[in-house]
N, C-alpha and C positions, 0 to 999 in steps of 0.2 A: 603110186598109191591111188586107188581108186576114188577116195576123198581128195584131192588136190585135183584129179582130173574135171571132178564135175564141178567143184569151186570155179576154178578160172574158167572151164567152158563156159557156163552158165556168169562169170562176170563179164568173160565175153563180148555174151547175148547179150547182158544188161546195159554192158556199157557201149552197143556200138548199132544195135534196133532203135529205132524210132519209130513211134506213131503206136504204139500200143503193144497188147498182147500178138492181137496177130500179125503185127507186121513181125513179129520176133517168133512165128511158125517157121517159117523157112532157114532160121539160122539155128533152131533148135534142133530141125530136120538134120542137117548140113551134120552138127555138133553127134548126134545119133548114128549117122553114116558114119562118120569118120573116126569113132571109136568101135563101134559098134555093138553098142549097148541095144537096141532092140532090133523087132523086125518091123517092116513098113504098118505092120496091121495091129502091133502093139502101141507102136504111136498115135494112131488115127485112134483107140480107143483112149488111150491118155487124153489126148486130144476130146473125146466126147465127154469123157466125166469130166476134165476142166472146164468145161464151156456149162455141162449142166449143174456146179457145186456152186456156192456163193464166192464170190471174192473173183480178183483179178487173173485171166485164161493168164497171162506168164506166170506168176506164179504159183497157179495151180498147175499147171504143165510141169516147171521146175521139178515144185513135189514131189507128183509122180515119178517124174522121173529119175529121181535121183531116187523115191524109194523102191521103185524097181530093179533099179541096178544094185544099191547098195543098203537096203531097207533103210530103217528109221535117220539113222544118221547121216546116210545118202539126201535122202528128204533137206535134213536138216541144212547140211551144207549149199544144195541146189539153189536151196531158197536164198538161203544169207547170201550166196552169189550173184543172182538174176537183181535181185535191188539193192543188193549194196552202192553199184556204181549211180544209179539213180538216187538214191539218199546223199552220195557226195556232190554231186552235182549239183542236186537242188542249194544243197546248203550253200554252197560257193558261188553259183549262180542267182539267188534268186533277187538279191539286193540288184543286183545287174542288169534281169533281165526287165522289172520290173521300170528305171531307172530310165534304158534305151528301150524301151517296147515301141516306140514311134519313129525309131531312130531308121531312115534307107536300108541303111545294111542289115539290119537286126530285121526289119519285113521279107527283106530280100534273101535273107536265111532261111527263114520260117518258110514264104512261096515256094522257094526251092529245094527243099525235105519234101512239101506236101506228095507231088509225085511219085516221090520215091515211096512213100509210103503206101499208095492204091494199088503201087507195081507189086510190093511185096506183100499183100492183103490180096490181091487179085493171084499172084502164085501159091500160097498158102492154100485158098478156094480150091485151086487148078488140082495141086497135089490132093488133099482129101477127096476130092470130087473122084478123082481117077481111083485113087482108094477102095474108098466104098462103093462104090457104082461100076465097076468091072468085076467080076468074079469067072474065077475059072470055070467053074458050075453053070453060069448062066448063059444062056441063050442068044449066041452070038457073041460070048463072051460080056454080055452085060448081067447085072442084078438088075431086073427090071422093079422089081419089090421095092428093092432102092429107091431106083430112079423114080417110081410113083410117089411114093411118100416125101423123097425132094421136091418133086415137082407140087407134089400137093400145099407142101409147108410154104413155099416160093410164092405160090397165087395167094394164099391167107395170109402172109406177109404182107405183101404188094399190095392185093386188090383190097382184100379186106380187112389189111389192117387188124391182126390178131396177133395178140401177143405171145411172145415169145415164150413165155412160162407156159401158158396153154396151147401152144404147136408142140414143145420137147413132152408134154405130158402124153397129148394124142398119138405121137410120133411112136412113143415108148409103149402105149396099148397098140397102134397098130405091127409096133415088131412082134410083140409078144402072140398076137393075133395070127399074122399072116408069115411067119416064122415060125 
């Protein structure tokens, strides 16, 4: 049954990502593959309205994606799945971690996730990057339209420090613009 599948994938996800939504890109990927619930370019738009809706990209991603596969109830399941296991956890954990937060081992936990976390955040990047910025259409096989507009939001980022609600807006007039 299509509802039990996205339940535990997506508990899965919840229960075994660390460091946020995007570090939990890559195992939602994996999860998509390996059932094969969408195609690469279904994902990467999931992927963009998560990121431009309010609330947390995992489980706006979940959402989607379960209600893609299996409409509202899809949805519904995806979600309870991706935080359920975070909800148990916190609960059983939090007296704990609060208690040993200075403790070696408990620093030496935390230091030692932190990497793993950039590598899966830096492959997420890697994947939609290749996504959206290659096109069979484009010129040399890239979207250079793309690649402007990345490049554009990247420097207003960085250099000048422009927020991020007003890059995804501009982003969005120049698709509609130069698309």
């Amino acid at each position: 049954m299509v509802y039990l599948q996205l339940f535990f994938s997506f508990v899965k996800i919840g229960l075994f990502s660390f460091g946020g939504g995007y570090a939990m890109i890559p195992l939602i990927q994996k999860e998509i593959e390996v059932n094969n619930w969408l195609t690469a370019q279904q994902f990467i738009d999931i992927i963009a309205v998560a990121e431009t809706t309010p609330g947390p990209i995992a489980v706006n991603s979940a959402t989607f994606v379960g209600f893609k596969v299996a409409g509202f109830y899809g949805s519904l399941v995806s979600t309870i799945g991706v935080v359920f296991p975070t909800f148990i956890i916190v609960l059983l954990l939090s007296k704990a971690v609060n208690k040993f937060n200075s403790h070696p081992v408990m620093r030496g936990l935390l230091y030692g996730i932190r990497p793993v976390v950039v590598s899966l955040i830096l492959l997420a990047a890697i994947f939609v990057g290749k996504t959206v910025l290659i096109s069979a259409t484009g010129f040399m096989g890239l979207d250079w339209i793309s690649i402007l507009i990345a490049g554009a939001a990247f420097i207003g980022v960085y250099k000048f420090k422009l927020h991020p609600i007003l890059l995804i807006v501009l982003a969005a007039i120049s698709g509609v613009i130069l698309y």
